[in-house]
PDB file of N, CA, C and O in Angstrom, chain B, residues numbered from 101:
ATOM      1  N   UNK B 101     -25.022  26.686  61.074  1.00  0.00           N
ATOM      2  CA  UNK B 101     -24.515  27.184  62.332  1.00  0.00           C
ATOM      3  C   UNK B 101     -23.657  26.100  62.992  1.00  0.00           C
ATOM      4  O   UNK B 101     -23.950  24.906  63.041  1.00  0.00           O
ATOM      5  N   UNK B 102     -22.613  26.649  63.466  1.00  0.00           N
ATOM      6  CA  UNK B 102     -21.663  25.360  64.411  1.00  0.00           C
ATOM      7  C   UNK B 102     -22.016  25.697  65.364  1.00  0.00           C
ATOM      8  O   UNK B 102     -22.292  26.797  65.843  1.00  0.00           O
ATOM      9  N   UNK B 103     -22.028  23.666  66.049  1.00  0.00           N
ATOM     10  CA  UNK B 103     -21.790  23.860  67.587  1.00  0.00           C
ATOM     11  C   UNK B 103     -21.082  23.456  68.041  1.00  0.00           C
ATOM     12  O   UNK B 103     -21.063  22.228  67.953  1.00  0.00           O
ATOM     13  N   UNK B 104     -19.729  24.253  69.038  1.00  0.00           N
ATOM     14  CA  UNK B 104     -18.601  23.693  69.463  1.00  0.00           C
ATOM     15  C   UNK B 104     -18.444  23.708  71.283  1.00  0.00           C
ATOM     16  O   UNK B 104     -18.285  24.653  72.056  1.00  0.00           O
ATOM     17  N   UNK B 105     -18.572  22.175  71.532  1.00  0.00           N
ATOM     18  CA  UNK B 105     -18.329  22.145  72.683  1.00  0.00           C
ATOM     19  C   UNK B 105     -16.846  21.803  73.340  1.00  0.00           C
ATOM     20  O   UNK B 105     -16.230  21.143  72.503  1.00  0.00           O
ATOM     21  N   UNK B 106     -16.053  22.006  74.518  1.00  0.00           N
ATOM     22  CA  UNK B 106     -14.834  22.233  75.133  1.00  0.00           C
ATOM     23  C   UNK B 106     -15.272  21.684  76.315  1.00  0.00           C
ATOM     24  O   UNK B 106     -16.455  21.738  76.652  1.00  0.00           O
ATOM     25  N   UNK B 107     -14.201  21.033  77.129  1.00  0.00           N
ATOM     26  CA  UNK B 107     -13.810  20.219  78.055  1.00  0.00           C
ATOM     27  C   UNK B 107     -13.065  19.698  78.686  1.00  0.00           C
ATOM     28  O   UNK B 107     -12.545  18.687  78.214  1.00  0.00           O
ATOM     29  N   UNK B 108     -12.721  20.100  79.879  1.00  0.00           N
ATOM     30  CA  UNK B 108     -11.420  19.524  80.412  1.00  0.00           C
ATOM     31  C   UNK B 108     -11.555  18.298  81.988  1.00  0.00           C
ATOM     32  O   UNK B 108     -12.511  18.193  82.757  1.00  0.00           O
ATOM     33  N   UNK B 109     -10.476  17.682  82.009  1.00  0.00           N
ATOM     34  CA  UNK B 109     -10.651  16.840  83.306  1.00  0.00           C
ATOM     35  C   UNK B 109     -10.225  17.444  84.602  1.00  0.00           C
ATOM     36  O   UNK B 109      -9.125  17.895  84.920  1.00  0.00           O
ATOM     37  N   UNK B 110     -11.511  17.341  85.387  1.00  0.00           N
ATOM     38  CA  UNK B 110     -11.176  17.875  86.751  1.00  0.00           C
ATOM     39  C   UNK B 110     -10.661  16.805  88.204  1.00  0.00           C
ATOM     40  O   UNK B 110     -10.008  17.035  89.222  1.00  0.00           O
ATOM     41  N   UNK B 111     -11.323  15.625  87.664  1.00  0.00           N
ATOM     42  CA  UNK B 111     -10.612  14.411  88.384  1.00  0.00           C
ATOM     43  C   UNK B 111     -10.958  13.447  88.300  1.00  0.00           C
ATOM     44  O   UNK B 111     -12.110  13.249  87.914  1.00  0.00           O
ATOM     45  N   UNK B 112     -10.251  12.579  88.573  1.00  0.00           N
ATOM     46  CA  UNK B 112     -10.352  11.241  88.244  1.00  0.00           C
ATOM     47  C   UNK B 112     -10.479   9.984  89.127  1.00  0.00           C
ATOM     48  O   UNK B 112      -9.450   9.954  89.801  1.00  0.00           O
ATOM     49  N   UNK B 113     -10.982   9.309  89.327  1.00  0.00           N
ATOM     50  CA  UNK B 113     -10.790   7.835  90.815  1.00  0.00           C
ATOM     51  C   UNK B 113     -10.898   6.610  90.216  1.00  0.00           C
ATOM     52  O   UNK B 113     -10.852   6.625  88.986  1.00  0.00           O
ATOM     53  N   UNK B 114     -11.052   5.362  90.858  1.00  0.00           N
ATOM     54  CA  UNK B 114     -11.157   4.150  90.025  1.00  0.00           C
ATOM     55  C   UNK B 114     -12.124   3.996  88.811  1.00  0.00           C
ATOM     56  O   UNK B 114     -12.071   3.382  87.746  1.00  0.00           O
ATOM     57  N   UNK B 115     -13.409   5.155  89.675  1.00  0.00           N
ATOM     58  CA  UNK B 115     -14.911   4.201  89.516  1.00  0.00           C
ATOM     59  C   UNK B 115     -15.092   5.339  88.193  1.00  0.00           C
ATOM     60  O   UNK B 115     -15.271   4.897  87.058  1.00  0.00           O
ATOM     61  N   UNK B 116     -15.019   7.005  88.480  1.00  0.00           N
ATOM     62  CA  UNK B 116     -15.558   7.894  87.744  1.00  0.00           C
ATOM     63  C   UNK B 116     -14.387   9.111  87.518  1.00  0.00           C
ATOM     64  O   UNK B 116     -13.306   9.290  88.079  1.00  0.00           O
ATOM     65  N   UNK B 117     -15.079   9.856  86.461  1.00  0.00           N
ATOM     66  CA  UNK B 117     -13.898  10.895  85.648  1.00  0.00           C
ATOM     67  C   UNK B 117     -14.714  12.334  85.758  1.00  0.00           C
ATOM     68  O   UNK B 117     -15.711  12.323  85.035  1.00  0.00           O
ATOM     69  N   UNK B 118     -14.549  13.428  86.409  1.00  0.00           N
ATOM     70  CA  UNK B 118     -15.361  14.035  86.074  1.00  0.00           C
ATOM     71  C   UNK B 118     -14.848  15.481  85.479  1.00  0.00           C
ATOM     72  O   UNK B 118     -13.944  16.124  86.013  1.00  0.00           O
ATOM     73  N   UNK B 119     -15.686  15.985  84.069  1.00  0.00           N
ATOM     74  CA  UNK B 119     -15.087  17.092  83.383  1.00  0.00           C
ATOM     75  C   UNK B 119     -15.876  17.968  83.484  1.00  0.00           C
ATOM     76  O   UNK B 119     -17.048  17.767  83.801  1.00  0.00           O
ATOM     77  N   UNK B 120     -15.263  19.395  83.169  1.00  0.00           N
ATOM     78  CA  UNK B 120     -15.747  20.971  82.839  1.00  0.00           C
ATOM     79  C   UNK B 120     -16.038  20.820  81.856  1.00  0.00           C
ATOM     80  O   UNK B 120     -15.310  20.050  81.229  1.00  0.00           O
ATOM     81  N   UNK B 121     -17.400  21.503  80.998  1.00  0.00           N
ATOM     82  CA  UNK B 121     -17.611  21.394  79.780  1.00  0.00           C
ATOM     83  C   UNK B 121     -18.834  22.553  79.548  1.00  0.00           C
ATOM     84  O   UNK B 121     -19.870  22.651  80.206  1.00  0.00           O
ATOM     85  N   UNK B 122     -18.324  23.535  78.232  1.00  0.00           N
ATOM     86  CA  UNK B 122     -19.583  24.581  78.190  1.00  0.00           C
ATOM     87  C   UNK B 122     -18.587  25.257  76.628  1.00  0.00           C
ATOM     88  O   UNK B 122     -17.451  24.993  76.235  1.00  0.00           O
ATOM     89  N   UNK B 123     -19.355  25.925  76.239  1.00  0.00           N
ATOM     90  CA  UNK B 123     -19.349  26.687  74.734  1.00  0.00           C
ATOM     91  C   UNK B 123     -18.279  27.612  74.523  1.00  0.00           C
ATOM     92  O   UNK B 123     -18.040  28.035  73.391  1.00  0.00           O
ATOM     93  N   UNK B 124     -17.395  28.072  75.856  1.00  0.00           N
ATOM     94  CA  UNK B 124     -16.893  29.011  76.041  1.00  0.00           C
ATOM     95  C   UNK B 124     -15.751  28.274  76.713  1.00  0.00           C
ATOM     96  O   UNK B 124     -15.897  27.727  77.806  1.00  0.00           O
ATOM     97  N   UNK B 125     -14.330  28.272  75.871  1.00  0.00           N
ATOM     98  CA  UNK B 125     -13.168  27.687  76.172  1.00  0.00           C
ATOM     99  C   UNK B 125     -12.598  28.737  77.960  1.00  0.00           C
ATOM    100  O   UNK B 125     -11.834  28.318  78.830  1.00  0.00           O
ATOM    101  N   UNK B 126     -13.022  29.517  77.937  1.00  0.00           N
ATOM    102  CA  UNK B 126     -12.288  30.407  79.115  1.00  0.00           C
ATOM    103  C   UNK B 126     -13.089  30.495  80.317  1.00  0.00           C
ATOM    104  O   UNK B 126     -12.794  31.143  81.321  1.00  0.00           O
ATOM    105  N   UNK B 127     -14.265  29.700  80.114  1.00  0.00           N
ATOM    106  CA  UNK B 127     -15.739  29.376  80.915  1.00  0.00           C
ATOM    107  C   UNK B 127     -16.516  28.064  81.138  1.00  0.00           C
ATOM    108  O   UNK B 127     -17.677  27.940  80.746  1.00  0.00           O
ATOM    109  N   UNK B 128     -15.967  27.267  81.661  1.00  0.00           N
ATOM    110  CA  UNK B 128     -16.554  26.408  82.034  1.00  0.00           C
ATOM    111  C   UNK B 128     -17.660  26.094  82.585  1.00  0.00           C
ATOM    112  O   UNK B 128     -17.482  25.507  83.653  1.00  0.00           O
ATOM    113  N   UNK B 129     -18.866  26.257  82.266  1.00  0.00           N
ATOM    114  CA  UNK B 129     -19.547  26.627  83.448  1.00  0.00           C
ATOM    115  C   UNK B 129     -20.171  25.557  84.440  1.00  0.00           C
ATOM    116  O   UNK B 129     -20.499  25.661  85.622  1.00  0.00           O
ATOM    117  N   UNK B 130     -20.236  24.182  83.294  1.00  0.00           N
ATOM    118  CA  UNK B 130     -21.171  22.689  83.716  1.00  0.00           C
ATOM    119  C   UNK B 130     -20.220  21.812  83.503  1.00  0.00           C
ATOM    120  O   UNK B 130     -19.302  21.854  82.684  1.00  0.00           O
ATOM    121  N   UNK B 131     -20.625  20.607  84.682  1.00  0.00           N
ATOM    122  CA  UNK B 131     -19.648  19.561  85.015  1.00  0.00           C
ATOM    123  C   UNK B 131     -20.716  18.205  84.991  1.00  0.00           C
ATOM    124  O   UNK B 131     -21.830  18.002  85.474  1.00  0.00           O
ATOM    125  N   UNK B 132     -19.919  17.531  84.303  1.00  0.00           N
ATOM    126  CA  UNK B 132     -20.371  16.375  83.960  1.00  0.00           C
ATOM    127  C   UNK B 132     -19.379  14.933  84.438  1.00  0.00           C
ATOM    128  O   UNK B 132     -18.166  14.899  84.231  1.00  0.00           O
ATOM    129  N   UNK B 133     -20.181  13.746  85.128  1.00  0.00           N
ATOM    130  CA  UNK B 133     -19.638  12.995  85.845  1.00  0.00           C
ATOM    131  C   UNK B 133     -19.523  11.680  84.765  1.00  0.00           C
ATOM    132  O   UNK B 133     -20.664  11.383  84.410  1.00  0.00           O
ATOM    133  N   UNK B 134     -18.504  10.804  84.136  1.00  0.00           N
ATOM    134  CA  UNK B 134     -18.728   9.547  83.656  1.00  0.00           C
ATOM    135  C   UNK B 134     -18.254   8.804  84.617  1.00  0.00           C
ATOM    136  O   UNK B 134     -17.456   8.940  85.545  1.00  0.00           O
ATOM    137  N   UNK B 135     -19.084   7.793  84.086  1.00  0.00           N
ATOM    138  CA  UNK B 135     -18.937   6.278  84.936  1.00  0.00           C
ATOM    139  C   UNK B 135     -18.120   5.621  84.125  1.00  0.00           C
ATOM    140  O   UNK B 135     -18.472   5.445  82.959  1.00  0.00           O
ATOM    141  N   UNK B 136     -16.821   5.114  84.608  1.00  0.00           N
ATOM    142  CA  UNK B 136     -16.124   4.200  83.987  1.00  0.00           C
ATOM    143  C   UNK B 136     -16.505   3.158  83.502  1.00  0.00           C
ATOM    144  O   UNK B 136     -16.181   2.812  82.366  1.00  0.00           O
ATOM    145  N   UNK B 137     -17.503   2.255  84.522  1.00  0.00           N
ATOM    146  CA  UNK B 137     -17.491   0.863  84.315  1.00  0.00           C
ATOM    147  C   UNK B 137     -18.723   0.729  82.999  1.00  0.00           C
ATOM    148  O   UNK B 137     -18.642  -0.207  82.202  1.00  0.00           O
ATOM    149  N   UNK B 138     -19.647   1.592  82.912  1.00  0.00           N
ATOM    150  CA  UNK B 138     -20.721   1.913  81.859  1.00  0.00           C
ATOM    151  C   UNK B 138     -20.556   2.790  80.488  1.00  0.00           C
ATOM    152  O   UNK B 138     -21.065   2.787  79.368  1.00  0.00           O
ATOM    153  N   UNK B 139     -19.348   3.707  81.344  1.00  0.00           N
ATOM    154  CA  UNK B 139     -19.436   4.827  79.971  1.00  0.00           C
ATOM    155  C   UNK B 139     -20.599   5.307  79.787  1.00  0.00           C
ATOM    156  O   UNK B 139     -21.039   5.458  78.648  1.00  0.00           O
ATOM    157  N   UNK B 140     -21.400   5.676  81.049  1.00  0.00           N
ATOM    158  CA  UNK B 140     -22.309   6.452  81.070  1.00  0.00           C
ATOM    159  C   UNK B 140     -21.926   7.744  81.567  1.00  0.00           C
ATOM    160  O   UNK B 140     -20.869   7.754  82.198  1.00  0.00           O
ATOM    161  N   UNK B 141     -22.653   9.059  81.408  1.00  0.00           N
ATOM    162  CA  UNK B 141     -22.341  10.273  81.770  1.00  0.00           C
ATOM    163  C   UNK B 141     -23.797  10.903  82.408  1.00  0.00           C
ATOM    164  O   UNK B 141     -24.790  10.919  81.680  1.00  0.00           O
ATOM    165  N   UNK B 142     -23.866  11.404  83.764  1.00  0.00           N
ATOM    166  CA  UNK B 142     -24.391  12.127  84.644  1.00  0.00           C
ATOM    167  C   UNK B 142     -23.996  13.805  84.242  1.00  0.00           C
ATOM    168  O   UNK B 142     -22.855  14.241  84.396  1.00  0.00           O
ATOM    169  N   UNK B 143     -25.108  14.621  83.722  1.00  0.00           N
ATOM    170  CA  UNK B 143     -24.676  15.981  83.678  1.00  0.00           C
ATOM    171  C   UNK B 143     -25.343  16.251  85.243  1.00  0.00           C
ATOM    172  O   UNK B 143     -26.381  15.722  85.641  1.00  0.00           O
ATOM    173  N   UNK B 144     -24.284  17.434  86.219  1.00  0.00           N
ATOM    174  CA  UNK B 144     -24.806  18.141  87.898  1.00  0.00           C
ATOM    175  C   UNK B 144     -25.628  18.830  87.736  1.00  0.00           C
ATOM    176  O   UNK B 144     -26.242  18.916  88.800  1.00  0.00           O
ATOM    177  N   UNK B 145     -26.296  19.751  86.605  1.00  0.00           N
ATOM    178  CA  UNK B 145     -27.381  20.438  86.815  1.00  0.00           C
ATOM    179  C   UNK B 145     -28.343  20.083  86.416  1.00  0.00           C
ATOM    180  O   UNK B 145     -29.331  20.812  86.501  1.00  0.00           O
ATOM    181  N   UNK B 146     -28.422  18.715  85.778  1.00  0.00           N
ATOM    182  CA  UNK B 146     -29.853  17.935  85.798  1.00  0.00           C
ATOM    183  C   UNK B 146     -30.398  18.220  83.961  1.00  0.00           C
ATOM    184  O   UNK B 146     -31.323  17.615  83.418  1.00  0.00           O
ATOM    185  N   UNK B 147     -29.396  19.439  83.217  1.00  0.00           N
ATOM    186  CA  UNK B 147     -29.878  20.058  82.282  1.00  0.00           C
ATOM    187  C   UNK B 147     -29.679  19.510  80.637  1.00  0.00           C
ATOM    188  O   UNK B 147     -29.218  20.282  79.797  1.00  0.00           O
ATOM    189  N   UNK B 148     -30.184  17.730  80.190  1.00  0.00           N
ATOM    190  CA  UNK B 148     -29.680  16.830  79.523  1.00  0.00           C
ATOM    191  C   UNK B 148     -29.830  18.023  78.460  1.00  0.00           C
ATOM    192  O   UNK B 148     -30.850  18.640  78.767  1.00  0.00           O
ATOM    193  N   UNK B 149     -29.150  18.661  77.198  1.00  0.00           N
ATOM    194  CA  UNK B 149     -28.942  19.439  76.144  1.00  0.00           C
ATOM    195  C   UNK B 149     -28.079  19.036  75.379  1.00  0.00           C
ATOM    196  O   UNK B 149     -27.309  18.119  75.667  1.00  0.00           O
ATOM    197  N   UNK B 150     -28.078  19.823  74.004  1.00  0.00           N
ATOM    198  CA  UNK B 150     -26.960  19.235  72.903  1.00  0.00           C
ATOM    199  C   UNK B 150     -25.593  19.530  73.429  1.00  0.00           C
ATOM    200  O   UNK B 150     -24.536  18.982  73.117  1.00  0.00           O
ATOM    201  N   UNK B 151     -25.825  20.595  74.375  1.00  0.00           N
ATOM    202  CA  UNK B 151     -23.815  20.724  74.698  1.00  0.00           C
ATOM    203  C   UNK B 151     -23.492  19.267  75.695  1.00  0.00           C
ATOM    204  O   UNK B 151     -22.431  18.648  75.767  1.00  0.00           O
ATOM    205  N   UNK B 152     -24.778  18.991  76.396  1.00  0.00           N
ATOM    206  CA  UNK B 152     -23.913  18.271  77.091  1.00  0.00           C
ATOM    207  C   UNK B 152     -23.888  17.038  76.504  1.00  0.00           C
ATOM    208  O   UNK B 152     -23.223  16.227  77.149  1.00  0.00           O
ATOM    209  N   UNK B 153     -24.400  16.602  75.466  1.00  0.00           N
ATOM    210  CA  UNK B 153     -24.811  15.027  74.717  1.00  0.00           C
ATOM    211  C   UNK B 153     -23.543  15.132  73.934  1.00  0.00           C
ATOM    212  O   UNK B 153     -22.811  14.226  73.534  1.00  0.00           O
ATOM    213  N   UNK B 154     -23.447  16.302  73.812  1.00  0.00           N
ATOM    214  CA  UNK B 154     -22.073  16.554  72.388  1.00  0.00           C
ATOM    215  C   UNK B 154     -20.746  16.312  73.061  1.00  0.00           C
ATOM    216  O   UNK B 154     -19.840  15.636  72.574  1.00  0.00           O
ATOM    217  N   UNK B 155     -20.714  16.934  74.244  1.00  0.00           N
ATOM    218  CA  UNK B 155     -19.323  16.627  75.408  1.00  0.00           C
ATOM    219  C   UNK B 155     -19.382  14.920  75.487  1.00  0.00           C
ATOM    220  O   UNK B 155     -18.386  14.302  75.112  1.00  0.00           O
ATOM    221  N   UNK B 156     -20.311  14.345  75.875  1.00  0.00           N
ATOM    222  CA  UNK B 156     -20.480  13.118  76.577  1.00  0.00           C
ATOM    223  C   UNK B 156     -20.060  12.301  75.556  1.00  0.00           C
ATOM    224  O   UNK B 156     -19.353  11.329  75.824  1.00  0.00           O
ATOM    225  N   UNK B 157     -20.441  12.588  74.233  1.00  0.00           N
ATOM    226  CA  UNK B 157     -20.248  11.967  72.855  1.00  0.00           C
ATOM    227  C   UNK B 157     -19.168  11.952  72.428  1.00  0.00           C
ATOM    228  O   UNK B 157     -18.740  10.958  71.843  1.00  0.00           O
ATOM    229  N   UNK B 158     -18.419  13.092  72.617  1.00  0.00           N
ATOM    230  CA  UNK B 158     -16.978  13.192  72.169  1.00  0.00           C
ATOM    231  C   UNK B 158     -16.291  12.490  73.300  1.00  0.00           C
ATOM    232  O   UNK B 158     -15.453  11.652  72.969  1.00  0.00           O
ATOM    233  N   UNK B 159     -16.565  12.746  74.980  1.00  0.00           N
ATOM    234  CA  UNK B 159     -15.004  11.976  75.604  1.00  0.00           C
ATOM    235  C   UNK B 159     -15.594  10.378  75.665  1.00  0.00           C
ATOM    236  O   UNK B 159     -14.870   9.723  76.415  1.00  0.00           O
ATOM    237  N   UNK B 160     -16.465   9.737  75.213  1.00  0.00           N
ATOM    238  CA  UNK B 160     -16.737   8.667  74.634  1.00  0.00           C
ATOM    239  C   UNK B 160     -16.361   7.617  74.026  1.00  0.00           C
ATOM    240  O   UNK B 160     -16.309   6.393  74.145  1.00  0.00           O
ATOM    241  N   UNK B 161     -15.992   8.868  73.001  1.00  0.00           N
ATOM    242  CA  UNK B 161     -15.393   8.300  71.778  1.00  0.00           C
ATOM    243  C   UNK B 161     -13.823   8.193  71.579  1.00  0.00           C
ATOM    244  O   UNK B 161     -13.109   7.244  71.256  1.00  0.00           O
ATOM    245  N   UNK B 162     -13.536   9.572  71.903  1.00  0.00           N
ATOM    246  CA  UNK B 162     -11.880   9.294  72.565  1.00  0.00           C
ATOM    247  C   UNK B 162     -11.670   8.643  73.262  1.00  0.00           C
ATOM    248  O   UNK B 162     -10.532   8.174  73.251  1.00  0.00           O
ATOM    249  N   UNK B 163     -12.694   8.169  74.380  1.00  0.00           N
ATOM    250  CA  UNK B 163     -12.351   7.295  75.446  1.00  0.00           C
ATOM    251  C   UNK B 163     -12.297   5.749  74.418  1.00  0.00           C
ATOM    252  O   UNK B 163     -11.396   4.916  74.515  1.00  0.00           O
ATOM    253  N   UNK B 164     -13.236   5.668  73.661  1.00  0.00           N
ATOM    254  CA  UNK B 164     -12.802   4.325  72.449  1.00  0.00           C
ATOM    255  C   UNK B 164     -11.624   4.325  71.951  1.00  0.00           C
ATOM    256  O   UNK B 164     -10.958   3.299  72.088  1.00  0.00           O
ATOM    257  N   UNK B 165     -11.159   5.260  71.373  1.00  0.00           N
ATOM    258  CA  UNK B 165     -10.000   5.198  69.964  1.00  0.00           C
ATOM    259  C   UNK B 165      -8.559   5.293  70.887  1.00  0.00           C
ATOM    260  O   UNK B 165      -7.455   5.087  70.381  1.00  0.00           O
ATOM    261  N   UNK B 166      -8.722   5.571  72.039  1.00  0.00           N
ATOM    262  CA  UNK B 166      -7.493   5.957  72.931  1.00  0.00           C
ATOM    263  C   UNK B 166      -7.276   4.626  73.633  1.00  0.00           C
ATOM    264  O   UNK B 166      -6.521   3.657  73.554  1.00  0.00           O
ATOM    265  N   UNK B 167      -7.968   4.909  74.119  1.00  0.00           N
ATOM    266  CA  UNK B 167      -8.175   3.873  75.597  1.00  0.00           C
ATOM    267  C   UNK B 167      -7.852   4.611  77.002  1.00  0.00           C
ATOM    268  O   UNK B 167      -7.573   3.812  77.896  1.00  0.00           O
ATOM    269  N   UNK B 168      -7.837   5.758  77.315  1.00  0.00           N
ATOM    270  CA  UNK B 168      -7.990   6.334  78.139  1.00  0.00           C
ATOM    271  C   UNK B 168      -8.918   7.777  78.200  1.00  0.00           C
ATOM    272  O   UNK B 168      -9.292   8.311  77.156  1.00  0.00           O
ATOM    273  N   UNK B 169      -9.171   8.219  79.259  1.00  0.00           N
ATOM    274  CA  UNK B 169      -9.962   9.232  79.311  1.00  0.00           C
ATOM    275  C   UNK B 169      -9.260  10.555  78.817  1.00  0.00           C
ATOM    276  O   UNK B 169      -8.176  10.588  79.400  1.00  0.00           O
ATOM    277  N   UNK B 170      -9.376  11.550  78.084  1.00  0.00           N
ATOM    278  CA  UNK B 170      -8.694  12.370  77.914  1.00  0.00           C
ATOM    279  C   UNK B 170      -8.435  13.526  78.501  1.00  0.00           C
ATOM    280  O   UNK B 170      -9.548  13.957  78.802  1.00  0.00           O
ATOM    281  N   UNK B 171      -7.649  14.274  78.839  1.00  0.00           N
ATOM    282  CA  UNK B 171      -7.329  15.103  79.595  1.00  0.00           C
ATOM    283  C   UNK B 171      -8.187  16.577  79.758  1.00  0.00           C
ATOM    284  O   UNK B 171      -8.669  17.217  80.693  1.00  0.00           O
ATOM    285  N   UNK B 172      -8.060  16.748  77.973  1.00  0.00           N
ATOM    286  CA  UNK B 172      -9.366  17.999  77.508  1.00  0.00           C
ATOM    287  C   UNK B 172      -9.398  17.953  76.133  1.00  0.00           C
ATOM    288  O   UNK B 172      -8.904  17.148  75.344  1.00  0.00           O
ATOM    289  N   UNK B 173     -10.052  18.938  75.974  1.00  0.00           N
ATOM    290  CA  UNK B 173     -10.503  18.501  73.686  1.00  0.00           C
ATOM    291  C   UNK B 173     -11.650  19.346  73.970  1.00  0.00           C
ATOM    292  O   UNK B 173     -11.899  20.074  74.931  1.00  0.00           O
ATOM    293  N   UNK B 174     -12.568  18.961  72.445  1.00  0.00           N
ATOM    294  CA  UNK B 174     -13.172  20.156  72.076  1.00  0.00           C
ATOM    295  C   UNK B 174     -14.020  19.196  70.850  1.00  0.00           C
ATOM    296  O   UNK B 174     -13.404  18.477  70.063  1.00  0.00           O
ATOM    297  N   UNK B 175     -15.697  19.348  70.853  1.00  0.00           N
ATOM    298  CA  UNK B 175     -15.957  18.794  69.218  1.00  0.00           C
ATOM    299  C   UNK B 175     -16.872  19.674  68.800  1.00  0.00           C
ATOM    300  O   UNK B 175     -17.705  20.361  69.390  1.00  0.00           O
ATOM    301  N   UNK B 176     -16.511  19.505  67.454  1.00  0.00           N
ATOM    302  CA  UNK B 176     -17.262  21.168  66.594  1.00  0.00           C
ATOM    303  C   UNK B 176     -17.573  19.979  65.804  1.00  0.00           C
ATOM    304  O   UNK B 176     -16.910  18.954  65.643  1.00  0.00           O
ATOM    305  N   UNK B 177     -19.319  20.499  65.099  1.00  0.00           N
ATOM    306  CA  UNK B 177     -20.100  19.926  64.018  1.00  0.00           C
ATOM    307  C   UNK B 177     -20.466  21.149  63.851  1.00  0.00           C
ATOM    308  O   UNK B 177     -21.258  21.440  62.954  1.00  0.00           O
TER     309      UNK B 177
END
């Protein structure tokens, strides 16, 4: 079975980045906050799950190979 999570940036400030992210490209439904200075990620509904470990994991990692936060994307395993 795949699981494909989607994500886009809703805004951005010095300190934190925060994105839309849920299973359903036309539905966003959960927003998740990273911390710049940690590259840690805060999910708002408190609800730590594989979609949101999988979002957090992917703009992570783009956030490595890039060097900036990315705008939106998508990771399927």
């Amino acid at each position: 079975m795949a699981a494909i999570v989607y994500f886009r940036k809703i805004s951005e400030t010095d300190e934190l980045v925060e994105y839309a992210f849920g299973v359903d490209p036309e539905d966003f439904g959960r927003r998740l906050t990273m911390d710049k200075a940690s590259c840690t990620s805060t999910v708002q509904d408190a609800q730590v799950d594989h979609t949101f470990l999988k979002a957090s994991r992917k703009l992570n990692a783009l956030h490595t190979e890039r060097g900036t936060w990315p705008e939106r994307g998508m990771s399927a395993s």
